[in-house]
C-alpha positions in Angstrom: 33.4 54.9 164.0 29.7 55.2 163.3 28.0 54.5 159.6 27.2 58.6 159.7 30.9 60.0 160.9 32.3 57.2 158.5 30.4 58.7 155.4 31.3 62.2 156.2 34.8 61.1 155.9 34.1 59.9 152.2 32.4 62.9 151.7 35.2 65.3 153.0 37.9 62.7 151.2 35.9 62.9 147.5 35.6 67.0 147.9 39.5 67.3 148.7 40.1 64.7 145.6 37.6 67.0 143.5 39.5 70.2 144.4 42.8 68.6 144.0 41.7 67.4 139.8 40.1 70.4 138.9 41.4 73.3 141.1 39.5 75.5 143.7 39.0 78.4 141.3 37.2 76.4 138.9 35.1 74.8 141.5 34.4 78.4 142.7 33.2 79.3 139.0 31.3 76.6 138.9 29.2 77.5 142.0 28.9 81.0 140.8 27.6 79.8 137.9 25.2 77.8 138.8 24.1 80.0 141.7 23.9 82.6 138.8 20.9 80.4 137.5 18.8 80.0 140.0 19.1 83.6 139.8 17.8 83.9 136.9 15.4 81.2 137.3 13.7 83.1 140.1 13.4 86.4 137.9 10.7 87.0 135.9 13.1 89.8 133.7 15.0 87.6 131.7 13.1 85.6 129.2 14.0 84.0 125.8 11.7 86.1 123.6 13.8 88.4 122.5 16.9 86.4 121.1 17.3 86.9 117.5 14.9 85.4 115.2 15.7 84.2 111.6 19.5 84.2 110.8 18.7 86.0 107.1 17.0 89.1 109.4 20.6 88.6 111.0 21.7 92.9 111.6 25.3 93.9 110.9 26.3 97.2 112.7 28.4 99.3 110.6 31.1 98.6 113.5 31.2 94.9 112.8 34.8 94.7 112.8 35.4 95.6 116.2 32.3 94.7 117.7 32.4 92.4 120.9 30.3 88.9 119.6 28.1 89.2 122.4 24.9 87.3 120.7 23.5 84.7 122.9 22.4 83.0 119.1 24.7 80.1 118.7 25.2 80.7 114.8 25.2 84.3 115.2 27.8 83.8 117.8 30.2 81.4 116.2 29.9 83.6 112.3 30.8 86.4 114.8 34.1 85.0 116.5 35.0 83.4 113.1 34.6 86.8 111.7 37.0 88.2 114.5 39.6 85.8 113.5 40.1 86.1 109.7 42.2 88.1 107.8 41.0 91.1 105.0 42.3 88.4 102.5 40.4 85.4 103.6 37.4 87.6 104.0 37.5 88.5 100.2 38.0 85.1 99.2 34.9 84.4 101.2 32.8 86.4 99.3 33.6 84.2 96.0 31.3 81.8 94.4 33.0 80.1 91.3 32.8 77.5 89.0 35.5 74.6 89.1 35.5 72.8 85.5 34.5 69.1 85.1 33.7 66.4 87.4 36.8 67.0 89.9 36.1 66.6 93.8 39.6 67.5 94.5 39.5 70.9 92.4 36.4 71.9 94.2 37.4 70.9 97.3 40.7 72.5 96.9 38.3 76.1 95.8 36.5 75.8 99.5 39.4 74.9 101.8 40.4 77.3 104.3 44.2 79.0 102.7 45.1 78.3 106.3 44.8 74.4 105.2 46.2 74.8 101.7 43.2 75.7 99.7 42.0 78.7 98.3 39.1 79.6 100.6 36.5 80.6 98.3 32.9 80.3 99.9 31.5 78.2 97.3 31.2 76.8 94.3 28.5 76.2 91.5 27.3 73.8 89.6 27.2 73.8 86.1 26.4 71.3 83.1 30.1 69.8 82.6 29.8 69.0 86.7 27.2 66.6 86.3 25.9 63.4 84.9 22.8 62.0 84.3 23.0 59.8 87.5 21.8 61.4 91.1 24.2 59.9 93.1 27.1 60.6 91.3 26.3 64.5 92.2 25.7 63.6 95.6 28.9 62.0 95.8 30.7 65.1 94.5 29.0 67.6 96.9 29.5 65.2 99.5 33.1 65.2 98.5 33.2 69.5 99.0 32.9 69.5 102.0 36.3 70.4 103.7 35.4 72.2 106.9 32.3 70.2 108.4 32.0 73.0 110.8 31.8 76.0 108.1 30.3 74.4 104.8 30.3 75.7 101.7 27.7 77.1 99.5 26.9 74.6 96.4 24.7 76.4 94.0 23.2 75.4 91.2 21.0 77.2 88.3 18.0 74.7 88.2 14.6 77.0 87.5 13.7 74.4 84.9 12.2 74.4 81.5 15.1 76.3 79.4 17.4 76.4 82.5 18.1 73.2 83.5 21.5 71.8 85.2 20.3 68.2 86.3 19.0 66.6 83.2 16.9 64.1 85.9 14.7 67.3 87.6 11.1 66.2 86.0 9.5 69.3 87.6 7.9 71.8 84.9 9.8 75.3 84.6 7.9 78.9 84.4 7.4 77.8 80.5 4.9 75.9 81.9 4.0 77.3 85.4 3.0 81.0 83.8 -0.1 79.5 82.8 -1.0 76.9 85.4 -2.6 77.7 88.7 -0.5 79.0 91.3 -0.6 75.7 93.2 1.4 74.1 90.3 4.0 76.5 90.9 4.3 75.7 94.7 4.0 71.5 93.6 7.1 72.0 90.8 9.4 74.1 93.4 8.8 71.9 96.5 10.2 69.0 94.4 12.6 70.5 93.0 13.7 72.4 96.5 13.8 68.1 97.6 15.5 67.0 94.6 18.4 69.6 94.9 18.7 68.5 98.8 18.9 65.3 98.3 21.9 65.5 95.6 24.2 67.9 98.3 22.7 71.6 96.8 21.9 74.3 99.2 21.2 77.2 96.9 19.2 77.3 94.0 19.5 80.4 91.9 16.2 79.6 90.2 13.4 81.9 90.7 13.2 84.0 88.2 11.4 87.4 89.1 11.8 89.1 86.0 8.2 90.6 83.9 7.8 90.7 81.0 4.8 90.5 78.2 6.6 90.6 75.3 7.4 87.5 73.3 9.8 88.4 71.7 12.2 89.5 75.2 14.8 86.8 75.4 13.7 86.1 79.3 9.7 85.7 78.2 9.7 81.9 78.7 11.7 82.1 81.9 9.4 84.4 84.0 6.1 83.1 85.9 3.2 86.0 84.6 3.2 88.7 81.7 2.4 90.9 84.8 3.9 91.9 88.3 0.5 91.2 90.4 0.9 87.7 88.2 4.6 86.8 88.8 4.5 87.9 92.1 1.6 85.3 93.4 3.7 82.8 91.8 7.5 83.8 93.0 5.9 83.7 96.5 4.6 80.3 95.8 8.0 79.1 94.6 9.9 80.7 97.5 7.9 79.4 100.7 7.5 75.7 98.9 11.6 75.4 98.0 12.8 77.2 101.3 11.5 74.3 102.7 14.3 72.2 101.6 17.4 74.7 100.0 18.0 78.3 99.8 15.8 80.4 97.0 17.2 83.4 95.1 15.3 85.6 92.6 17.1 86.9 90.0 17.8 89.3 87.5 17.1 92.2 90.5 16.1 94.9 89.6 14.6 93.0 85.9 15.2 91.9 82.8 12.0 92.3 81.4 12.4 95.3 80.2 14.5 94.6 77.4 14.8 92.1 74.8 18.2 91.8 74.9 20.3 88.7 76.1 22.8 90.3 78.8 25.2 87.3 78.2 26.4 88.9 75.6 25.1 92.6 75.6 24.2 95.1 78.3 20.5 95.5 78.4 18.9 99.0 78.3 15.7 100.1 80.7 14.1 103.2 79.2 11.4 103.2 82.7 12.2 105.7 85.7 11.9 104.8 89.1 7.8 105.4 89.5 6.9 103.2 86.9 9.6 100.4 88.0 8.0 100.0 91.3 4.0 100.2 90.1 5.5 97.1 87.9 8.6 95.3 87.6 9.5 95.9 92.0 6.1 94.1 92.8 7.5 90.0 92.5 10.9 90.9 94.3 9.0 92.7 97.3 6.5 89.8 97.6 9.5 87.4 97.3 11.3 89.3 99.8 8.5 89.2 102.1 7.9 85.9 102.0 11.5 85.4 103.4 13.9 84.8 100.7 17.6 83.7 101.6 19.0 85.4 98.2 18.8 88.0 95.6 20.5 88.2 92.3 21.3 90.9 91.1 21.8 91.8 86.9 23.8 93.2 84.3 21.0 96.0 83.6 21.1 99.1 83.0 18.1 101.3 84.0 19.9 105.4 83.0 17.1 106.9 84.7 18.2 105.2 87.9 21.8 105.2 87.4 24.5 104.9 84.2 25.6 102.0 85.3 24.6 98.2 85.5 22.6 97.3 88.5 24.9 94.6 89.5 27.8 97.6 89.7 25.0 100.2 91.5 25.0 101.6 94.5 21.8 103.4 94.1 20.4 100.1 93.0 21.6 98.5 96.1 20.4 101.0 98.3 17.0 100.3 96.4 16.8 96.7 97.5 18.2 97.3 101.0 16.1 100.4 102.2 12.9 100.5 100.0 12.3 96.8 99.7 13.8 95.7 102.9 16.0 92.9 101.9 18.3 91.6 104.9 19.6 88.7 103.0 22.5 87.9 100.8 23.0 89.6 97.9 25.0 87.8 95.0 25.8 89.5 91.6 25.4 87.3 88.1 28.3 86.1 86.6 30.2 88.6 86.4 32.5 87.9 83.3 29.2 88.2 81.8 30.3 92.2 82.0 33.3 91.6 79.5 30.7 89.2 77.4 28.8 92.7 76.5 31.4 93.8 74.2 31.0 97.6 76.0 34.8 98.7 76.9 33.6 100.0 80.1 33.6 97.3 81.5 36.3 95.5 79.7 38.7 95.2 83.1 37.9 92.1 85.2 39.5 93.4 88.4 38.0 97.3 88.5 34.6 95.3 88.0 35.3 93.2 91.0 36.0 96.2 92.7 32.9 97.9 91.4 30.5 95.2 92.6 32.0 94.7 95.7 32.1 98.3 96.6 28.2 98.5 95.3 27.3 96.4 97.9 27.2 92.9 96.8 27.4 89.8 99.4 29.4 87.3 96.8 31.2 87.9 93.7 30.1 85.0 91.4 32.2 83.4 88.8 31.5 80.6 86.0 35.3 80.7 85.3 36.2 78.5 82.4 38.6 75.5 82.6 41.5 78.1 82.8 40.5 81.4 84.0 43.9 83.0 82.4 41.2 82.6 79.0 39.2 85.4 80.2 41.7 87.5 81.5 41.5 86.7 85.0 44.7 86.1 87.7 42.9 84.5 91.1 45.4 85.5 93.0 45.2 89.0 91.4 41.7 89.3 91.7 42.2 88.4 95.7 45.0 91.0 96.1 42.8 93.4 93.9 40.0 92.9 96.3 41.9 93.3 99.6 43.8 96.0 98.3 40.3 97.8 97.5 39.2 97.2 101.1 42.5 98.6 102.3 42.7 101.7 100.6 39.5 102.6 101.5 37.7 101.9 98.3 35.9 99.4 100.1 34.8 100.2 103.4 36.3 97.5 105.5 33.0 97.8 107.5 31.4 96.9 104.5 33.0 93.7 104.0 32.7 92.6 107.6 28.6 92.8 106.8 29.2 90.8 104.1 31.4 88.5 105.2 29.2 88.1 108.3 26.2 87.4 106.1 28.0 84.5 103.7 29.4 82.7 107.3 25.9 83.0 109.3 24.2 81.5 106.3 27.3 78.8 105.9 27.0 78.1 109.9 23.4 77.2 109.3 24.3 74.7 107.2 26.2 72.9 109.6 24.7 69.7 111.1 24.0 70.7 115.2 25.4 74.6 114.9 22.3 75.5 116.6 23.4 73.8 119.6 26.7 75.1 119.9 28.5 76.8 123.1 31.0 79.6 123.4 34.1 79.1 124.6 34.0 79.0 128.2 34.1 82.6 129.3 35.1 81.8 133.1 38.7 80.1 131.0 37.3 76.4 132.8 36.8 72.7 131.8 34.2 70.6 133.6 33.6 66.9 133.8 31.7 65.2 130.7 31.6 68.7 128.8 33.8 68.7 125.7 36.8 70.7 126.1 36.3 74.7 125.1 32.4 74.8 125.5 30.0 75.8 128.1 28.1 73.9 130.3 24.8 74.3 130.7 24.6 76.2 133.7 27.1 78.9 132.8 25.7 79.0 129.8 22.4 80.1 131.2 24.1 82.6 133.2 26.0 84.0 130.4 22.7 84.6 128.8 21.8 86.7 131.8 24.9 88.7 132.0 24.7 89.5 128.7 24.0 93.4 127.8 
């Protein structure tokens, strides 16, 4: 036999040994796919400009729930089939940020895990004084220790604006105390270190940029806020946003201002005598620069503005539809704490579950909770707050499209945070494995051709 017949033979051997292992139909998909390809490749129609850009610009159609996760964005895609696979209940329970007493790994891990895997799947957790200690690694170590689904972390949030509002007593960085009356560079110098101080200790969210106005002394936020004007806040929130988005997520609060009162809303609702005209020549201008600089998060607070609505922002429709619409804001909305409400002393808004409810059905992204060592203190069941949520969302209180939006928005941002999610492959749609490609992904090829098939 000659040296060529003799290595067709090999040749014709290995291909009946190949379609032997793997099977002729996925051999078949295989070709398609990669004939599929140099389809593509020879087209000038297909091109990668218009996959989605930022995941906070991320759009939720109001048919989220049923809708086919077609996104060729990675993220996008995976938040989408998560999405598809979770219950009413464990999509309410990912809307909660709470506070977990003390320095206890296993209590907030236990908050974060998936009730599939025993926990109580809230979406995350924050930080408050009695978590920490003096020493850096210590929190790293306990936000390292969170972390119970590397593929879905959670949130870890922390109030750190400082000057008066400081969680980590080892943040050197001045606070807007300081920073109102300093060049706007010194703003952008304090919130990039800070934004790098936060990352380096396992933080992902800061809710620390306050974008209240206010000139009067005597307002309880006036040494918290950046200028005694909007055009002077506003150079300074965007200077605080782009420098701290550099290393953790940035939220201004107290939408839509706390400036106009003197009062403390920890303990009292604060009152708004300004209509809508005058808000936006003043208090709107630092939240619209914010937002245009790209903010992940806004804050929303327990203030009321009866002109606008007769109820607190953080419980308002109108003043949801307000950030969405007019200002633009395609990011994650989060109220402030909300047992602040029962704090005011006002008997409206005495009932911890109908104002769950009520900031949920506003619009709000996350529910957040600095719950006390026992919750049962304050009033508040977790498991009745859960079933009072999905119960909402059943009955139709809550649109159920609603909540996949929200839901959708907490996971996308939660996906991000996950270490190579932007190089992540649906499951195989042609139902095959391949050599050297991990079980349940796409190769390369057909993943390219995917792309073009999509709608």
């Amino acid at each position: 036999m000659s040296a060529t017949r003799a290595a067709k033979a090999r040749i014709g051997r290995a291909g009946r040994a190949l379609l032997a292992d793997i099977g002729l139909a996925r051999v078949t998909s295989l070709v398609v796919g990669f004939l599929l390809v140099l389809g593509v490749m020879s087209t000038s129609s297909v091109t990668t400009t218009g996959l989605p850009g930022p995941l906070s610009a991320v759009s939720v159609e109001k048919d989220a729930e049923a809708e086919v996760p077609t996104s060729t964005d990675p993220i996008e895609r995976w938040s989408r089939l998560r999405l598809a696979e979770m219950s009413t209940d464990d999509k309410v329970r990912s809307l909660l940020i709470g506070h977990v007493s003390g320095v206890n790994p296993e209590g907030m891990r236990f908050a974060v895990t998936p009730v599939a895997s025993g926990g109580a799947g809230w979406g995350g957790i924050i930080l408050m004084r009695d978590n920490v200690t003096p020493d850096p690694a210590q929190v790293a170590a306990l936000t390292a220790s969170v972390i119970a689904e590397p593929e879905l972390p959670p949130i870890v949030a922390i109030d750190q604006e400082g000057g008066d509002v400081v969680r980590l007593s080892f943040d050197p960085y001045p606070g807007a105390d300081e920073l109102r009356n300093q060049p706007v560079g010194a703003t952008a110098e304090a919130f990039a270190g800070r934004g790098q101080l936060l990352a380096s200790v396992g933080v992902n969210v800061n809710f620390g940029i306050v974008a209240d106005v206010t000139s009067d002394r005597r307002s309880y936020i006036h040494s918290r806020t950046l200028g005694d004007s909007g055009a002077e806040s506003a150079e300074r929130v965007v200077a605080a946003v782009t420098s701290e988005q550099a290393h953790v997520a940035s939220t201004l609060k107290h939408f839509p201002g706390h400036g106009r009162s003197a009062d403390d809303s920890h303990f009292e609702i604060p009152e708004a005598p300004v209509g809508a005209d005058e808000w936006r020549a003043s208090d709107a201008a630092p939240f619209s620069a914010g937002i245009e600089a790209g903010v992940r998060f806004v804050m929303f607070g327990h203030l009321l503005f009866p002109a606008i609505d007769d109820v607190p922002a953080s419980l308002s429709v109108a003043w949801h539809d307000v950030l969405r619409r007019d200002l633009g804001f395609r990011g994650i909305t989060v109220t402030d704490d909300l047992l602040m409400l029962q704090a005011s002393g006002d008997t409206r808004w005495s009932d911890p579950y109908s104002n769950a409810v009520a900031a949920l059905a506003a619009g709000n992204d996350a529910l957040l909770y600095v719950f006390p060592a026992d919750p049962a203190t304050v009033g508040i069941d977790l498991g009745v707050l859960v079933s009072t949520l999905t119960q909402a969302v059943e009955s139709g209180i809550v649109s159920p499209a609603q909540l996949d939006a929200s839901a959708l928005r907490m996971l996308t941002f939660r996906r991000e945070l996950a270490p190579g999610a932007e190089r992540w492959r649906a499951t195989c749609d042609f139902g095959c494995s391949f050599p050297r490609e991990p079980r349940g992904t796409v190769p390369e090829g057909i993943a390219i051709a995917e792309i073009a098939l999509t709608p």
